[in-house]
VOBA-1610 file (N, C-alpha, C; in pm, whole numbers, padded with zeros to 5 digits, always signed):
BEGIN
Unk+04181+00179-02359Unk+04100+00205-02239Unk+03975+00283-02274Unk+03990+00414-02371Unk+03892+00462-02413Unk+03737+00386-02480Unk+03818+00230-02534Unk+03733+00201-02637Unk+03658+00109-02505Unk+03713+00082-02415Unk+03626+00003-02323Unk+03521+00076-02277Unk+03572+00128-02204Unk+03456+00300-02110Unk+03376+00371-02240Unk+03363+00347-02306Unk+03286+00398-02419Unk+03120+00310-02435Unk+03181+00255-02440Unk+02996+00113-02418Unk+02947+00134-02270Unk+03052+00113-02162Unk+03017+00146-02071Unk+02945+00299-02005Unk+02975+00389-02061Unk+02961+00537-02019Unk+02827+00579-02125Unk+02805+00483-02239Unk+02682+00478-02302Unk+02565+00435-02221Unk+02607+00271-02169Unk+02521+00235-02074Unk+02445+00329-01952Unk+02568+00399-01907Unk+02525+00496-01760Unk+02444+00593-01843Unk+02436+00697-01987Unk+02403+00745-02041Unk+02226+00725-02011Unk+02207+00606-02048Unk+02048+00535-02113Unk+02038+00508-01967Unk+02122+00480-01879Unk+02031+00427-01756Unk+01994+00552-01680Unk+02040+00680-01695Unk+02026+00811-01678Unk+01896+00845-01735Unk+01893+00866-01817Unk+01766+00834-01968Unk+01643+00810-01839Unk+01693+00655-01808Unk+01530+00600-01802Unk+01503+00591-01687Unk+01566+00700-01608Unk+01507+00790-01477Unk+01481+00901-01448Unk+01444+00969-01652Unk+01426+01091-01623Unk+01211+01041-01547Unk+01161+01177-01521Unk+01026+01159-01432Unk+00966+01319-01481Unk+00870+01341-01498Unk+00795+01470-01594Unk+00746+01463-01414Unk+00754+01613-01362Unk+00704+01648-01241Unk+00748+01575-01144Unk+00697+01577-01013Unk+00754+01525-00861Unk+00675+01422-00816Unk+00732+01323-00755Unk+00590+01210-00732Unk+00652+01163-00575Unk+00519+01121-00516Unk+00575+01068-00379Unk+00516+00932-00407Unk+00628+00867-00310Unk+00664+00708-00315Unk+00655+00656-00182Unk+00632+00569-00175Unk+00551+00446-00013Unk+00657+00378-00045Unk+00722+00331+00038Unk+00794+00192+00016Unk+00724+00088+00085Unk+00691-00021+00032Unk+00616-00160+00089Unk+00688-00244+00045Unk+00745-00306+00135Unk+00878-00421+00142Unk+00966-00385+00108Unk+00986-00449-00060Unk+01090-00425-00087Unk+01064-00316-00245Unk+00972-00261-00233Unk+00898-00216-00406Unk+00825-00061-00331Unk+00876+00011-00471Unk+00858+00160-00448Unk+00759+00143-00500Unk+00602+00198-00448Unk+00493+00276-00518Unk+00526+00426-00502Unk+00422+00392-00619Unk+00364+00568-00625Unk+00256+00611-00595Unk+00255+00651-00463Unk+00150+00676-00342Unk+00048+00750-00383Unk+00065+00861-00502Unk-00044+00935-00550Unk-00103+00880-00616Unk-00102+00779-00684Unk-00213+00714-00745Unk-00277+00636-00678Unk-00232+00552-00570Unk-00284+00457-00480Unk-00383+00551-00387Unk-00319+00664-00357Unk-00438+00730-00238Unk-00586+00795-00328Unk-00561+00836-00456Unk-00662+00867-00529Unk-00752+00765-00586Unk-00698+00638-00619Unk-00773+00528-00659Unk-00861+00453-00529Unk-00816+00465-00436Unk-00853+00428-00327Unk-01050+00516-00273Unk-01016+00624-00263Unk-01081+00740-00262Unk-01216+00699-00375Unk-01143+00661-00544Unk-01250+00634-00620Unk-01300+00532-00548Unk-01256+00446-00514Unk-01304+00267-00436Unk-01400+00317-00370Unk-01351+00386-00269Unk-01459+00395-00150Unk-01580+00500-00211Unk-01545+00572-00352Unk-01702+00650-00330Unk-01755+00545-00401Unk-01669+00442-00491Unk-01827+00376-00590Unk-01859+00276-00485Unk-01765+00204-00418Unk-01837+00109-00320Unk-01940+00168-00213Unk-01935+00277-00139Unk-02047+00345-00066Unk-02160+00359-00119Unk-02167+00436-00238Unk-02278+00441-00340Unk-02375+00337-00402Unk-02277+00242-00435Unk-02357+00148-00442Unk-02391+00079-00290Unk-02308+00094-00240Unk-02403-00031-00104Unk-02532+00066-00036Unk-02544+00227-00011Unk-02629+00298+00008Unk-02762+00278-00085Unk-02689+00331-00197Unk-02842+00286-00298Unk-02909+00155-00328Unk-02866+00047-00283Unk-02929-00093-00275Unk-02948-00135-00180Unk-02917-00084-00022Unk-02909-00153+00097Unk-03087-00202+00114Unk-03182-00132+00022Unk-03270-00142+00079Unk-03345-00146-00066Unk-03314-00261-00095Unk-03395-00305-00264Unk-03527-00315-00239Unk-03603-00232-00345Unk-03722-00275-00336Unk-03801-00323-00465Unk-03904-00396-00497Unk-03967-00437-00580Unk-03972-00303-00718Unk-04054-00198-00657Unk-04053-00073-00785Unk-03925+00006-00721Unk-03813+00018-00817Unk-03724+00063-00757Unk-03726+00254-00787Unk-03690+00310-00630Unk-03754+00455-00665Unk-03556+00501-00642Unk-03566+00656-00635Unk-03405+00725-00569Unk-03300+00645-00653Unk-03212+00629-00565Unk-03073+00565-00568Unk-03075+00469-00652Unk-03201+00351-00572Unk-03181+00234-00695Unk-03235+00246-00821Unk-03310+00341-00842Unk-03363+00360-00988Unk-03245+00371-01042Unk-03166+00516-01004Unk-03068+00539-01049Unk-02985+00369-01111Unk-02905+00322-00984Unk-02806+00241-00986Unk-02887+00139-01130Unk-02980+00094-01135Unk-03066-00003-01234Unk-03058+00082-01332Unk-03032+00190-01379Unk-03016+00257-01487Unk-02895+00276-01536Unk-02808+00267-01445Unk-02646+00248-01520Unk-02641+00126-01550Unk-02698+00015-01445Unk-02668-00178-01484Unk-02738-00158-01630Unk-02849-00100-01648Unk-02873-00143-01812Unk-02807-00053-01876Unk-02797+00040-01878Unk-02665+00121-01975Unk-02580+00023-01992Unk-02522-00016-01893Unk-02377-00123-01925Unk-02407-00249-01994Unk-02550-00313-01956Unk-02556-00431-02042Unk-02595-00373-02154Unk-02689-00285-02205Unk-02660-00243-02374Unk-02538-00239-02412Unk-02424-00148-02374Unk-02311-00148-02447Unk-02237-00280-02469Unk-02203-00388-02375Unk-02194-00498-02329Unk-02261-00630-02428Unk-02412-00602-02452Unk-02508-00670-02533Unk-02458-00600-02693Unk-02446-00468-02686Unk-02385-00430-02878Unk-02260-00500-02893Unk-02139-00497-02790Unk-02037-00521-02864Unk-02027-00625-02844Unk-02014-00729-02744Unk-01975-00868-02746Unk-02086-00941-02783Unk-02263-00924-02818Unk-02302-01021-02855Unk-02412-01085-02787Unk-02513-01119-02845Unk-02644-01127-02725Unk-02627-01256-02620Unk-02521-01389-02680Unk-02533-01469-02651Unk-02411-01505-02525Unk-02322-01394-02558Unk-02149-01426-02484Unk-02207-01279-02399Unk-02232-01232-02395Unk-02212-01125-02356Unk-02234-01067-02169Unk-02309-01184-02125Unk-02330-01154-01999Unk-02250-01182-01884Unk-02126-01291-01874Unk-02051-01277-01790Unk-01939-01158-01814Unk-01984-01047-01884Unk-01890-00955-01905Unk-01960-00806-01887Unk-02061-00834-01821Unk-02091-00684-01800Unk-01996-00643-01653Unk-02010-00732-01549Unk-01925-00661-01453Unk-01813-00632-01484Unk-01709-00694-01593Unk-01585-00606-01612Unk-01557-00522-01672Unk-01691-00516-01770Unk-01677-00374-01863Unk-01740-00285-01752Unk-01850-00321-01680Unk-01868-00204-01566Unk-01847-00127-01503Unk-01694-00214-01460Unk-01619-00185-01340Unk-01520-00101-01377Unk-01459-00121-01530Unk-01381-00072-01610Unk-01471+00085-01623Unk-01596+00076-01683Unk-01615+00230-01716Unk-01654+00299-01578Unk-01707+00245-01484Unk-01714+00315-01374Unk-01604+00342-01291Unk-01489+00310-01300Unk-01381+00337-01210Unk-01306+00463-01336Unk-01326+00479-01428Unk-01242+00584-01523Unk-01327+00682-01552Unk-01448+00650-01540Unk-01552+00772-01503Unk-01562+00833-01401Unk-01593+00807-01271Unk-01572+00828-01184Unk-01419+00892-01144Unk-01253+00823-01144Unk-01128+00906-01140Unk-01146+01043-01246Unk-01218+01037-01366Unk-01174+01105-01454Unk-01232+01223-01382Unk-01367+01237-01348Unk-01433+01326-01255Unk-01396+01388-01152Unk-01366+01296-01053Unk-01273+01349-00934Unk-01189+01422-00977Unk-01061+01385-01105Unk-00960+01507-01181Unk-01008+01681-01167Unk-01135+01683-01236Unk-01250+01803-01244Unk-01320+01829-01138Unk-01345+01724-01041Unk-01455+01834-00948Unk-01396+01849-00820Unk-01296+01772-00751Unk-01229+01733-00652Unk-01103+01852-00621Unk-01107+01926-00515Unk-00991+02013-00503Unk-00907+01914-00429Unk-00818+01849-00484Unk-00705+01779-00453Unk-00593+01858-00427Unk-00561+01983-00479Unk-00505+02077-00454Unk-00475+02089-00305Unk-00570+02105-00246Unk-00563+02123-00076Unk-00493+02027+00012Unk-00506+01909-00030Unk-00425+01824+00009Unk-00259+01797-00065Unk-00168+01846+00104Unk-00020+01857+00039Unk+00035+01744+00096Unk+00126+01731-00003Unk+00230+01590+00026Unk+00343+01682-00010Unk+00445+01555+00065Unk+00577+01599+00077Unk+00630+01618-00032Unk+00610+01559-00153Unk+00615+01589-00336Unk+00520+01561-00369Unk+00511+01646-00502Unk+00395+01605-00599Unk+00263+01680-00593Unk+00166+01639-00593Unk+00039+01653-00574Unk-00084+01555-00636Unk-00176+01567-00563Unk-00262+01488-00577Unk-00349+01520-00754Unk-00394+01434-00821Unk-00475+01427-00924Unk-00550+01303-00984Unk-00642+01313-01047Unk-00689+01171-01108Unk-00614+01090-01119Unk-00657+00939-01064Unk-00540+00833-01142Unk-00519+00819-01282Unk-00659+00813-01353Unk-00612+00844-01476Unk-00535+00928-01566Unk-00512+01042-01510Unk-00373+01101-01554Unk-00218+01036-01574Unk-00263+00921-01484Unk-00119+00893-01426Unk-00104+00737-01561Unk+00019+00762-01632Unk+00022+00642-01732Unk+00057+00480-01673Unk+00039+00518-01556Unk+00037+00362-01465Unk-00091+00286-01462Unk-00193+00390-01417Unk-00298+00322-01389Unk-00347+00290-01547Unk-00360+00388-01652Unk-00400+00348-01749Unk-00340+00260-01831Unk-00182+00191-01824Unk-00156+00100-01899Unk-00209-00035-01803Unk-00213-00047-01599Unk-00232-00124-01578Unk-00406-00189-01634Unk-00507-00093-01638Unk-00683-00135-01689Unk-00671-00161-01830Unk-00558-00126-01934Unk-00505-00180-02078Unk-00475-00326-02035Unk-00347-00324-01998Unk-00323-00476-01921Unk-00445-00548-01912Unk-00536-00537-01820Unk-00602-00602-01786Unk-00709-00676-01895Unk-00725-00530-01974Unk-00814-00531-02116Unk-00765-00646-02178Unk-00641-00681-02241Unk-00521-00754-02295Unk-00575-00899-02240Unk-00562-00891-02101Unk-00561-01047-02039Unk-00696-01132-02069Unk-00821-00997-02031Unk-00946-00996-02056Unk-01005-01095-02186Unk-00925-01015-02294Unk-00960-01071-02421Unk-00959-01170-02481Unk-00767-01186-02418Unk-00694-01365-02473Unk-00793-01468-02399Unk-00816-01459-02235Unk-00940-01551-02189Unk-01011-01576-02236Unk-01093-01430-02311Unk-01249-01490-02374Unk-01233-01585-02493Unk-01136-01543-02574Unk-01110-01631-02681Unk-01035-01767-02648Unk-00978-01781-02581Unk-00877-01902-02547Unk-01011-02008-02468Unk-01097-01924-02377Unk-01196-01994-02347Unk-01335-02063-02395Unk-01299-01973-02512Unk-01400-01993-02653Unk-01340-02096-02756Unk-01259-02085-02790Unk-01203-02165-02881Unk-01094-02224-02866Unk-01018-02246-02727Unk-00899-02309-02683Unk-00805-02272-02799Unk-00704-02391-02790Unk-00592-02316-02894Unk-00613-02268-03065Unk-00761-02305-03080Unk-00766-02262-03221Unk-00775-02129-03229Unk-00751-02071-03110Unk-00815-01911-03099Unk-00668-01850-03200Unk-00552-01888-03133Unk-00434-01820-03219Unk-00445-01890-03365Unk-00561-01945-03416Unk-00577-01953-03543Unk-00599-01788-03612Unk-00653-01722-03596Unk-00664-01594-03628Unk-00535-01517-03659Unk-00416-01495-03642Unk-00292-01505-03630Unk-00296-01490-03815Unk-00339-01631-03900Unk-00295-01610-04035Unk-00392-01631-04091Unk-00460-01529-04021Unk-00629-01537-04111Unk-00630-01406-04199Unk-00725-01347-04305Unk-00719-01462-04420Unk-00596-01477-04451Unk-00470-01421-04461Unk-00374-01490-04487Unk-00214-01516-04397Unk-00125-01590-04408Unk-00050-01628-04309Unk+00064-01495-04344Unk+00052-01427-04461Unk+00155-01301-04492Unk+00074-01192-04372Unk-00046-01214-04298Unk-00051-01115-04207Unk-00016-01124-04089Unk+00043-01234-04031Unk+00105-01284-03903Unk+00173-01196-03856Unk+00290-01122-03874Unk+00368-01013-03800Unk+00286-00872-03733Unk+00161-00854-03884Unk+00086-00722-03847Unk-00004-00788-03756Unk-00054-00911-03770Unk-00149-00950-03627Unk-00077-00964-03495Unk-00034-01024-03500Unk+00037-00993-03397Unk+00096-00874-03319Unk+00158-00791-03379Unk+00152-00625-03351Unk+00022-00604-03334Unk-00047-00613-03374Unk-00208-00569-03345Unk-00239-00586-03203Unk-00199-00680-03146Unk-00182-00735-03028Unk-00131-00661-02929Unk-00037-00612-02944Unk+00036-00445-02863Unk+00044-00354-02928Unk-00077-00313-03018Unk-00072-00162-03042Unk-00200-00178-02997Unk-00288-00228-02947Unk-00420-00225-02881Unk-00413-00188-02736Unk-00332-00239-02666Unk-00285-00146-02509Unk-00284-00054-02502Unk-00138-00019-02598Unk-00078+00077-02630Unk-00156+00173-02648Unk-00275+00166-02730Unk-00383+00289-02769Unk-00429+00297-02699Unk-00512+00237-02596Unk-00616+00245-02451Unk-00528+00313-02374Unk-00372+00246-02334Unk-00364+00341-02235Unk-00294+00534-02271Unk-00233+00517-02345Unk-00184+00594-02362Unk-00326+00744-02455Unk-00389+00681-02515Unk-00537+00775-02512Unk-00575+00840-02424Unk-00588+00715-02308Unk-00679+00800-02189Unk-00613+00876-02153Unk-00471+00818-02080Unk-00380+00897-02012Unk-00387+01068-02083Unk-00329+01080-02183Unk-00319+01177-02256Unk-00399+01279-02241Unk-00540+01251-02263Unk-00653+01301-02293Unk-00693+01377-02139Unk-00667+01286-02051Unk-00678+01364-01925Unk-00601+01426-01875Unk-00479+01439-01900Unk-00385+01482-01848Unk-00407+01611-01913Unk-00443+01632-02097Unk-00449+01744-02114Unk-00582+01824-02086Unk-00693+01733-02085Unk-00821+01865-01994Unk-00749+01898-01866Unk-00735+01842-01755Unk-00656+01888-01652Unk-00554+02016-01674Unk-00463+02003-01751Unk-00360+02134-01794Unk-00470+02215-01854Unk-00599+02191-01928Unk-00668+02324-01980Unk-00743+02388-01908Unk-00770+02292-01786Unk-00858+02356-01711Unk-00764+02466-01573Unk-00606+02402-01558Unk-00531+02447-01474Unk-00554+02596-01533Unk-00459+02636-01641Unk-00404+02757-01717Unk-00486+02868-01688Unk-00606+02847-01770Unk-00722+02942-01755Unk-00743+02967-01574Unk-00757+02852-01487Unk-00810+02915-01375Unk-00667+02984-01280Unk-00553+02976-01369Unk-00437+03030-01299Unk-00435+03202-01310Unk-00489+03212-01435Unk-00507+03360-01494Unk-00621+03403-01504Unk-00783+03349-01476Unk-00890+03415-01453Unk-00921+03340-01373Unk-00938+03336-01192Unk-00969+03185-01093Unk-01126+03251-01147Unk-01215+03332-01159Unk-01353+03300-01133Unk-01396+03256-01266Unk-01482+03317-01345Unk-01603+03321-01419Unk-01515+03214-01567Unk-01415+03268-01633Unk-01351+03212-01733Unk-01357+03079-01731Unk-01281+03007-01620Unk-01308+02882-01619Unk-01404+02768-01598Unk-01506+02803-01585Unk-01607+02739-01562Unk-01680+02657-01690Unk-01670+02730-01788Unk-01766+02667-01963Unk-01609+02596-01970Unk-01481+02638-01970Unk-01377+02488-01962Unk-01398+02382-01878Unk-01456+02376-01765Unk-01446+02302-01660Unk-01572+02160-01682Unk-01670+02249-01732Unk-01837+02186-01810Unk-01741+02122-01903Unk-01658+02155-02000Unk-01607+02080-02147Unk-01526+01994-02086Unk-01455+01976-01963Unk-01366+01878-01908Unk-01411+01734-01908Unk-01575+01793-01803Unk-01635+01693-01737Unk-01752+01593-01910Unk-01759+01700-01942Unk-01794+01613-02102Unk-01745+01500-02174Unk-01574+01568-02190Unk-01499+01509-02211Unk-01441+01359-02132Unk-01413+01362-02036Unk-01365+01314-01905Unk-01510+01151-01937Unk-01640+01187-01907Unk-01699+01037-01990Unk-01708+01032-02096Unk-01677+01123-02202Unk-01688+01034-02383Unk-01524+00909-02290Unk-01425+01008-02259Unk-01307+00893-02287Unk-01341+00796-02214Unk-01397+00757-02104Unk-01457+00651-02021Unk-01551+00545-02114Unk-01600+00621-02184Unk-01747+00578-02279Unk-01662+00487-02384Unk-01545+00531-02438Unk-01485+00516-02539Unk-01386+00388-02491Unk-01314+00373-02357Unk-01227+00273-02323Unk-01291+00177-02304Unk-01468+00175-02199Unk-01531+00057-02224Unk-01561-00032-02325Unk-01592+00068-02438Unk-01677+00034-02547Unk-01569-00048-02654Unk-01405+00021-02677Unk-01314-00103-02714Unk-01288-00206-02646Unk-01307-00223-02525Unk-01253-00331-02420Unk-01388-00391-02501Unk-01495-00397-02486Unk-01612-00486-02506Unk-01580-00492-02640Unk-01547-00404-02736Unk-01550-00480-02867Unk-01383-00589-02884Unk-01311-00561-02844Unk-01201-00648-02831Unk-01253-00809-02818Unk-01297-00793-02660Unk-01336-00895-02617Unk-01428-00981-02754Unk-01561-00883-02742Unk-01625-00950-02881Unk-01592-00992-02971Unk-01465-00926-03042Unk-01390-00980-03132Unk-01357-01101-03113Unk-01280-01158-02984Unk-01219-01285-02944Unk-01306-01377-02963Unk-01440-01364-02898Unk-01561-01419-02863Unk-01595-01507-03010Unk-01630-01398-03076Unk-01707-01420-03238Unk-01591-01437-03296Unk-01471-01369-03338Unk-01372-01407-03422Unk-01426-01321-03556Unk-01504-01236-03526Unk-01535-01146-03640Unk-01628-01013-03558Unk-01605-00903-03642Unk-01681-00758-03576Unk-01617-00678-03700
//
C-alpha cells in the first residue's frame, strides 16, 4: 500500500510546488479562466495614455509639424532608424509598427512602475505595479517576439526558412533549435527581472528615507526602465532581421 501512495503523495507534493505565488495577486474571473486583474488594469491605463497621446498630438496634422506632432514624428523616426539598422533597408518597413508598439508599451509600463503612485490605489490583494514587473506580460510580448520572427522568415523563404536549423552544419541542429527557446526565455525573463528589481531599489530606500535619498535612485530607475525598453526592441528587430536576411 505504501509503495502505491508513494508516486501518488509525490504527485500532490509537485502539484503543491506549482501553486506556490511570490506575494498576493487579485484575480477577475471571466467565464471560465482566472486573470490576474493587476496586470490587466495597469496595461489598460498604459493603452489609454499612449492611445490619447497620440490621437491629441495628431488630431490636427499640419504641414510644418510644431508641439505634440513634432514630438510624435520624432519618436516615428527614432523607431524607423532602429527598425532600418536591424532588419534592413529593404524588409524593414512593415515592421516598424511592431517594433513600435513593442518599445512604446514597455517604455511607457516601465515608467508608470517609477512615476505613478499606484500605491494609493487598494485592492482587495496585492497591489498595483508596472505590468512589466509581472512575468506574464513579459513572457506574453516574448511570445509574440517568437511568432513575430518565424512569420518574417517563413514569409521570406517559406519552408526553406527551417533550412537554417543545420546550417553550417547539421551537428548544430539540437543547439539551434534550443536557440529557439532560450531567445524568449531571455526577453522575458530580463525585462521582468530588471524591473522588478529597480522597483524593490527604489521601494527600500524610500521606506527608510521617504524624502531627499530617494530621488538620484528614482532618476537611475527611470534611466534604466528605457535602456531595458531600448534593449527588448532592438533584439526583437534584430531577431526578426535575422529571419529576414538569414544572416546578422
Amino acid at each position: 500500500m505504501d509503495i502505491v501512495q508513494s508516486p501518488i503523495s509525490t504527485l500532490n507534493h509537485i502539484y503543491e510546488i506549482s501553486g506556490v505565488e511570490v506575494g498576493q495577486h487579485f484575480y477577475w474571473q471571466i467565464g471560465g479562466f482566472q486573470v490576474h486583474a493587476q496586470v490587466l488594469i495597469t496595461s489598460w491605463v498604459v493603452i489609454a495614455v499612449l492611445s490619447g497621446s497620440a490621437t491629441i498630438a495628431v488630431r490636427d496634422p499640419q504641414t510644418i509639424p510644431t508641439g505634440g506632432q513634432n514630438f510624435v514624428e520624432y519618436i516615428l523616426e527614432f523607431l524607423r532608424d532602429l527598425a532600418r539598422t536591424q532588419i534592413g533597408e529593404e524588409e524593414y518597413g512593415p515592421w516598424v509598427s511592431f517594433i513600435g508598439t513593442m518599445f512604446l508599451f514597455i517604455f511607457v509600463s516601465n515608467w508608470s512602475g517609477a512615476l505613478l503612485p499606484w500605491g494609493i490605489i487598494k485592492l482587495p490583494h496585492g497591489e498595483l505595479a508596472a505590468p512589466t514587473n509581472d512575468i506574464n506580460t513579459t513572457v506574453a510580448l516574448a511570445s509574440l517576439t517568437s511568432v513575430a520572427y518565424f512569420y518574417a522568415g517563413l514569409a521570406k523563404k517559406g519552408l526553406g526558412y527551417f533550412g537554417k536549423y543545420i546550417q553550417p552544419t547539421p551537428i548544430l541542429l539540437p543547439i539551434n533549435i534550443l536557440e529557439d527557446f532560450t531567445k524568449p526565455l531571455s526577453l522575458s525573463f530580463r525585462l521582468s527581472g530588471n524591473i522588478l528589481a529597480d522597483e524593490l531599489v527604489v521601494a527600500v530606500p524610500v521606506s527608510l528615507v521617504p524624502l531627499v535619498v530617494p530621488i538620484p535612485v528614482m532618476f537611475l530607475g527611470l534611466f534604466t526602465s528605457g535602456i531595458q525598453a531600448l534593449i527588448f526592441a532592438t533584439l526583437a528587430a534584430a531577431y526578426i532581421g535575422e529571419s529576414v536576411e538569414g544572416h546578422h
